[in-house]
N, C-alpha and C positions, 0 to 999 in steps of 0.2 A: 138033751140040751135045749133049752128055750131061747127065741128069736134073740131076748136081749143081751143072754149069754152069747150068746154066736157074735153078735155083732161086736161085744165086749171085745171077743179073741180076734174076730177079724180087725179091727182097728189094729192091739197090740201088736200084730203081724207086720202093718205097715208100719211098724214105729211109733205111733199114736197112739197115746193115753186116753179113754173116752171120756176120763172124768178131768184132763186139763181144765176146760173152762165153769167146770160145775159141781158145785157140792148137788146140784139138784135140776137135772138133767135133764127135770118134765116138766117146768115151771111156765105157767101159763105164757100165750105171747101177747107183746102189750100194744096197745094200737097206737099211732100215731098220733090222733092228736090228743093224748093224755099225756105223749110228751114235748109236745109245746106246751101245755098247760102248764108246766110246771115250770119253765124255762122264763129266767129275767135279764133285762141285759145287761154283760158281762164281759170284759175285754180278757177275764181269764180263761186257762185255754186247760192248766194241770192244777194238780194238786197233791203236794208231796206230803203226806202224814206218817211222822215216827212217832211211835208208841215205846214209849219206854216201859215195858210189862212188869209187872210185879207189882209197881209203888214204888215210885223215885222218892230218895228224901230232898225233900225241898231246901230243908235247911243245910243241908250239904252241896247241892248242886247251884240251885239258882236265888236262892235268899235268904244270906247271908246272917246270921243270927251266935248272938254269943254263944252258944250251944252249939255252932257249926263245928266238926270235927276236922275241917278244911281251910285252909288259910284266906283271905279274901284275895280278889285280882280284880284289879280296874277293867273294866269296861270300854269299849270305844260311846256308849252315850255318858254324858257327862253328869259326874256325881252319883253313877251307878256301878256295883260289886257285884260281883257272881264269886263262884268259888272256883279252887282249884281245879275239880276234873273238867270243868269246861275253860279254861285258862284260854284256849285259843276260839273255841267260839265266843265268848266274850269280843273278842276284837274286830269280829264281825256284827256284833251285836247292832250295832246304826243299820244297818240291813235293813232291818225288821223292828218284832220289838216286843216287850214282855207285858205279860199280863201275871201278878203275881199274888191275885185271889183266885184261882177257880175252885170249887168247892163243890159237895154231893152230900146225901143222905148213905151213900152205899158204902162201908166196910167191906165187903165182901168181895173176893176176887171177880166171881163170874158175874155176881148183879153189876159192882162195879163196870165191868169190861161190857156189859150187857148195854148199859146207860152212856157209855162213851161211843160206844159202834153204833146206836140207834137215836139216840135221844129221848129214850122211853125208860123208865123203870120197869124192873121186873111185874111190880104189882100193877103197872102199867098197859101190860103187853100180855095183860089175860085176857083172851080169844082173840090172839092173832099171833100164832105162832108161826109165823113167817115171814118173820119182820126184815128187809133186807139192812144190810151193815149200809147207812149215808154215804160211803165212797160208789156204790152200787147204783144207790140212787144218780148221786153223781153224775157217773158213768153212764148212765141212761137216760139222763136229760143232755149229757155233752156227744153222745156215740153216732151220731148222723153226722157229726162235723170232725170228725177221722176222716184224715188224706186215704186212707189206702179201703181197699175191700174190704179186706178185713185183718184187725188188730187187736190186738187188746187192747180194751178199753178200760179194766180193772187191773191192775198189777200187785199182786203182796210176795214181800221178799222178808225172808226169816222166819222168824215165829206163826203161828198157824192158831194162835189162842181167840177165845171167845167167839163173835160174829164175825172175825179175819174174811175177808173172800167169801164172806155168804152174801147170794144174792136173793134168798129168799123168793117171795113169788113174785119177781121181775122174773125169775125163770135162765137160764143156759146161757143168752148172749150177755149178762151181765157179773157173770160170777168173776172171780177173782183169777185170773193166771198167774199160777202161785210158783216162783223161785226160791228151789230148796241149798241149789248152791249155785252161787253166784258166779264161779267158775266156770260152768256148766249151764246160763238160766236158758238152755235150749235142744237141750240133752235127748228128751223126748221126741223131737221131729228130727234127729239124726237116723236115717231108715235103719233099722234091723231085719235085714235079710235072716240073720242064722245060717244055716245050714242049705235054704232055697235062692235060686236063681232069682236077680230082679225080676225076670220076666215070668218068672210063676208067681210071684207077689203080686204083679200087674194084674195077672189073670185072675186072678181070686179078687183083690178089686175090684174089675168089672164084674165079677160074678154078682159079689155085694151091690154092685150097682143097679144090677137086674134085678134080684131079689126086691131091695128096695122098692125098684119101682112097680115091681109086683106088688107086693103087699100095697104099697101106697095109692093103687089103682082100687085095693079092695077094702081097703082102712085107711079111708083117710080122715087121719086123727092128727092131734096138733103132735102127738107124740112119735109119728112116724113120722112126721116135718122136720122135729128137733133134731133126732138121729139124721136126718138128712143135713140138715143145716149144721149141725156140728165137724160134720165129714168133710162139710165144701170148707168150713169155717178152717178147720186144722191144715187144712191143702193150701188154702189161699195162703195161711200166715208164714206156712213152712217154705214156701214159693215166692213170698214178699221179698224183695228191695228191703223192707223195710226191720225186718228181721235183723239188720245187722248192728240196730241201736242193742239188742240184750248183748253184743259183744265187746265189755269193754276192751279186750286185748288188742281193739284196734286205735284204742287212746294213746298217745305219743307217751315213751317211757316216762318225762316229766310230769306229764298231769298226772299219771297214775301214781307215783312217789308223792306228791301232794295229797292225795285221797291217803295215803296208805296201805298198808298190806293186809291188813286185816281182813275177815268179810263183812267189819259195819262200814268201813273204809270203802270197799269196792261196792256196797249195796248204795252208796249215798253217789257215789260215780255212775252206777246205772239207771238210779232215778235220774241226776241231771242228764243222761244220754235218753232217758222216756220222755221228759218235760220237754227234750226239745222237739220231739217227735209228735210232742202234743199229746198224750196218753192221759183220763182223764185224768184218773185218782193211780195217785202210788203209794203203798202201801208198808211202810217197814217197819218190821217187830222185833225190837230187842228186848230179853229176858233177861233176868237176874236180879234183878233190883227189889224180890222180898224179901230184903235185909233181917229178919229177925235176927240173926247173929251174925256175926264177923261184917258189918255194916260197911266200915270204912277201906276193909281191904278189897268187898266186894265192887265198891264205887269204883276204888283207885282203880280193877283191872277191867274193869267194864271202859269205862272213859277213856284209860289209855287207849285205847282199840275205838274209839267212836269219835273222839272231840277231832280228832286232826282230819275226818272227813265231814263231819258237819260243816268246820268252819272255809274249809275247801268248797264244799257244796256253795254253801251263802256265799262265797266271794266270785265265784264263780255264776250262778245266777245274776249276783248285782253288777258283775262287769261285761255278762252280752247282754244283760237286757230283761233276760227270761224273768226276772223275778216282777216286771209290768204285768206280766200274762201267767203268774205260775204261785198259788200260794203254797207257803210254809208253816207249817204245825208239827209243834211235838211238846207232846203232853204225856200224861201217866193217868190211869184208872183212879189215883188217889196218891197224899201224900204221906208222910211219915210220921209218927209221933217226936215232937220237940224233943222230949225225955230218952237219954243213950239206957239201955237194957244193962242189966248185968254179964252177957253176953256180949258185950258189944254190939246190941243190936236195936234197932225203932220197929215197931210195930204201925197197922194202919193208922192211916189219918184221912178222912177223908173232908174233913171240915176246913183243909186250905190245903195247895199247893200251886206251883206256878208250871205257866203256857209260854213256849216260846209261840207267836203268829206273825204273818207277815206276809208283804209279796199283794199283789193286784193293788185292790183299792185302799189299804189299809196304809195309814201312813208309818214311813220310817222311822226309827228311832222313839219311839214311845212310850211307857211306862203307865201301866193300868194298876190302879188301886197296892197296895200295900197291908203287912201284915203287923200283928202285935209283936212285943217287943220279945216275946220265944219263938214266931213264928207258928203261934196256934191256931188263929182266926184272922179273918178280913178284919181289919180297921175300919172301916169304912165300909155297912149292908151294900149301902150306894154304889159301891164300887166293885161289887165280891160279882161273880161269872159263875151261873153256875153253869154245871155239863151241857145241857138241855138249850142253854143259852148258848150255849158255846158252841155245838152243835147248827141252832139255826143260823149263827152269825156266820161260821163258815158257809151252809149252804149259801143265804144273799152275796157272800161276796165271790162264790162260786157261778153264781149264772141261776140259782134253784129259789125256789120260792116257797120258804119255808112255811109258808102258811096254808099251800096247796095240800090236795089229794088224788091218792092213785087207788084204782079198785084192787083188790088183792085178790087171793084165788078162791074166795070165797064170794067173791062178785059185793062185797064189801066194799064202802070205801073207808079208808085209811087217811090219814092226816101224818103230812113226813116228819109235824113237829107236832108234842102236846100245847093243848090251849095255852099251859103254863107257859111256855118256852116263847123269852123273848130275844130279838136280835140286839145287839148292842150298837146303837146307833154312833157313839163318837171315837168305835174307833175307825169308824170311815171318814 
């Protein structure tokens, strides 16, 4: 058995999963001041991003189109429709506020998702294959201004698709603490004794303790740091005060009936319980939406189970406050084709679909650009967002400076946004 295997089991002993905070365990560390360099000011403090995975149809969801297979529903902004599966967030829609050109070059699931997690295309991100997912970045421009020791500063709840929780060569304190069930987002620092006394877990802890510091007296390498820093890092959060935000079951019966039963229901309840915690980026993945058949019954039961916590979510952000300090996005890798299948079903579209954004600087109630009259194309070049845009415009209004660079693990530097990629200056 080799040291890194060992350490693998001793962790799991203690109840500690070694790979919680990291698809990539050995990832360089990054100095200090390359994160101020990147850091703008910012009165935002989170940032809650739903991914609708697959390819939401636009035209069924958020605009509106004789071709919708969805009946329309007023809006609380004025002289604006959404459709039925979002019927109740519609009514929190003055919240926030849509943008209903964003557009790409990518069909593709994984280039798609590739381009919405980074802001790079694939043909983009040849010789840097370790591009962290922008909530990482994030998280790593905001992770020195976390109240406690240590937290998570990346959160992904649900889905685990594309660049989800990769931290890429930001390296272990950035990666994603990923909630499999929401029930449970703390399951892993419950101790598993098994079959052994605490107090012979304890002792084999310390053994690991020596060991460590052996080795680290004769290797000191950034990599025997990590393992070290991962150990303090899983003790400190498991031993946090602050650990009892992942518990919604301490939410009064009422609010939790408001969120819903579901798990998008309770996942949109634990982000407002992280936002208020300050947590940078949170992260939630809902699947289903590559409708190529049965399109409308997929929407209907997806939504059922999501709308009644989204619009809990947004009304709750906007009546403490959080939504000053806390943005809102939820977007999809691409949209839908206008045209229903013979299956009942729409294929990609990536050449328009719509954003809900909102929250910090961005003002309330909005309405960005528009589409043709099937919902094919932007209307208006002027107005159409693409990902890359949409990407930097989140990091500025995040606290990040989308124009900055960070060295990666090739002693490279890196640019968080392409040249291409501009911010969208009115909807601040």
């Amino acid at each position: 058995m080799d040291r890194k295997e060992f350490f693998k089991k001793s962790m799991i002993s203690l109840g500690i999963s070694p790979f919680l905070f990291s698809s990539n365990p050995f990832g360089s560390l990054r100095a200090a001041e390359e994160e101020e360099s990147i850091v703008l000011p910012s009165k935002v403090k989170s940032v809650i991003f739903i991914e609708m995975m697959g390819g939401m149809s636009h035209v069924d969801t958020l605009d509106p189109k004789p071709n919708s297979v969805f009946a329309k529903v007023n809006s609380s902004i004025s002289g604006l429709s959404l459709l039925e599966p979002f019927s109740l967030t519609a009514k929190q829609l003055h919240t926030i506020g849509i943008v209903k050109s964003t557009w790409s070059e990518e069909g593709d699931h994984g280039f798609a998702q590739m381009l919405l997690g980074t802001g790079y295309r694939m043909t983009e991100a040849m010789g840097f294959p370790d591009i962290p997912h922008f909530g990482a970045v994030i998280a790593y421009a905001k992770k020195s201004k976390i109240k406690s020791s240590y937290f998570p500063s990346y959160v992904t709840i649900g889905g685990r698709g594309g660049k989800n929780g990769n931290s890429g060569f930001l390296g272990i304190d950035y990666s994603g603490y990923h909630v499999g069930n929401v029930d449970e987002p703390i399951q892993h620092f419950n101790p598993s004794y098994g079959k052994f006394s605490e107090d012979r877990i304890l002792r084999r802890k310390d053994l690991v303790s020596f060991l460590n510091a052996e080795f680290s007296k004769t290797y000191p390498t950034n990599e025997s740091k990590h393992w070290k820093n991962m150990l303090v890092a899983a003790e400190e959060f498991r031993s946090s005060k602050n650990i009892d935000s992942f518990r919604i079951s301490l939410e009064d019966e009422k609010t939790r009936a408001r969120y819903g039963t579901t798990w998008q229901g309770k996942a949109m309840l634990l982000a407002k319980r992280l936002a208020t915690q300050e947590v940078p980026f949170i992260h939630i993945s809902i699947g289903g939406f590559d409708t190529h058949t049965g399109n409308k019954a997929q929407i209907t039961k997806i939504m059922k189970e999501t709308d009644m916590g989204i619009a809990a979510l947004l009304e709750d952000l906007n009546n403490t406050g959080l939504i000053k300090q806390t943005l809102f996005v939820l977007t999809s890798e691409f949209g839908r084709t206008p045209d229903v299948g013979s299956r009942d079903g729409r294929d990609h579209h990536p050449k328009v679909w719509s954003t809900l954004l909102g929250g910090g600087p961005f003002a309330k109630g909005y309405v960005l650009g528009e589409t043709d009259e099937t919902g094919s194309k932007p209307l208006k070049p002027t107005e159409a967002l693409h990902v890359r845009d949409l990407v930097a415009t989140i990091y500025k209004a995040a606290g990040v400076d989308p124009e900055a660079s960070l060295t990666n693990s090739f002693g490279r530097p890196f640019l968080l946004t392409t040249k291409k990629a501009k911010v969208y200056e009115d909807l601040f």
